[in-house]
Phi, psi and omega in degrees: 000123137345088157242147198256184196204111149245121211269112178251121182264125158251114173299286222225156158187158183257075157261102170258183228254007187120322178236152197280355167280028187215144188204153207212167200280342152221200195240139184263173172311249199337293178332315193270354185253342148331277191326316211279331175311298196263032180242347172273314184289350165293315179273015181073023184252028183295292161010285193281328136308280168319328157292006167277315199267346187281000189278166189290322179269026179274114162258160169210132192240184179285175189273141139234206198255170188186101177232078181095007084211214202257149199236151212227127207280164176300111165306143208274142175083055163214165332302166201282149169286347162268357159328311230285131184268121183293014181278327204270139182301163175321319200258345175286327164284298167317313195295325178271348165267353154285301179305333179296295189296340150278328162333120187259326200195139168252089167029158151285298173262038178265338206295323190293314181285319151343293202278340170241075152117313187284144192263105173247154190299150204255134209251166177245119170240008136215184181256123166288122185238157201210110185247147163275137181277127205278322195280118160336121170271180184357288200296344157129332187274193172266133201256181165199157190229144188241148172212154181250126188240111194269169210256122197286001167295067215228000000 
């Protein structure tokens, strides 16, 4: 099986989380299978589109981050508990069961080592920002908007 990886560089973006002061670092599947709904029915190609997508091998995953390459979200129920060595002190545990739980996304070729045992560091590939709008909205207040602004190391 063919899978294709399309990299979209963005300076600043709004994906938002439900609300317009909050925004999140990427996008789910269903968003992008939106975009693409109304951007084939803008070009008169919905048609031709929905027989594409109805097909078995048309797949779609969530957006990740892809910084120097593509990273992958952190799998769930790792590291397993019996890796974890019990020789190691106690506060040395808690210190590695913090760092796991913040972790969001892995490297690609982080990923092997991940699943047997090693712990990385969670790495940041934007800033999430919150502006207050100075024009009043409808109703007379100020309103605020979040944007995710990413790191130009890409």
């Amino acid at each position: 099986m063919t899978y294709k990886l399309y990299i979209m560089a963005f300076q600043n973006a709004h994906f938002g989380s439900g609300t317009l002061d909050s925004s999140k670092l990427t996008f789910s599947a269903d968003r992008i299978f939106s975009a693409l709904v109304l951007e084939s029915l803008k070009m008169g190609k919905l048609d031709a589109f929905l027989a594409e997508a109805n097909q078995d091998k048309f797949t779609l995953t969530d957006a990740f981050p892809f910084q120097f390459g593509p990273f992958l979200p952190k799998p769930i129920g790792y590291p397993k508990h019996d890796q974890i060595d019990q020789s190691v002190d106690v506060k040395e545990v808690r210190r590695q069961a913090k760092l796991s739980k913040k972790l969001q996304f892995l490297a690609l070729e982080n990923v092997d080592d991940y699943l047997n045992g090693e712990l990385f560091e969670n790495e940041e590939h934007a800033v999430i920002d919150t502006v207050t709008k100075n024009q009043p909205h409808k109703d007379g207040n100020l309103y605020q908007v979040a944007t995710t602004r990413f790191s130009n190391d890409t």
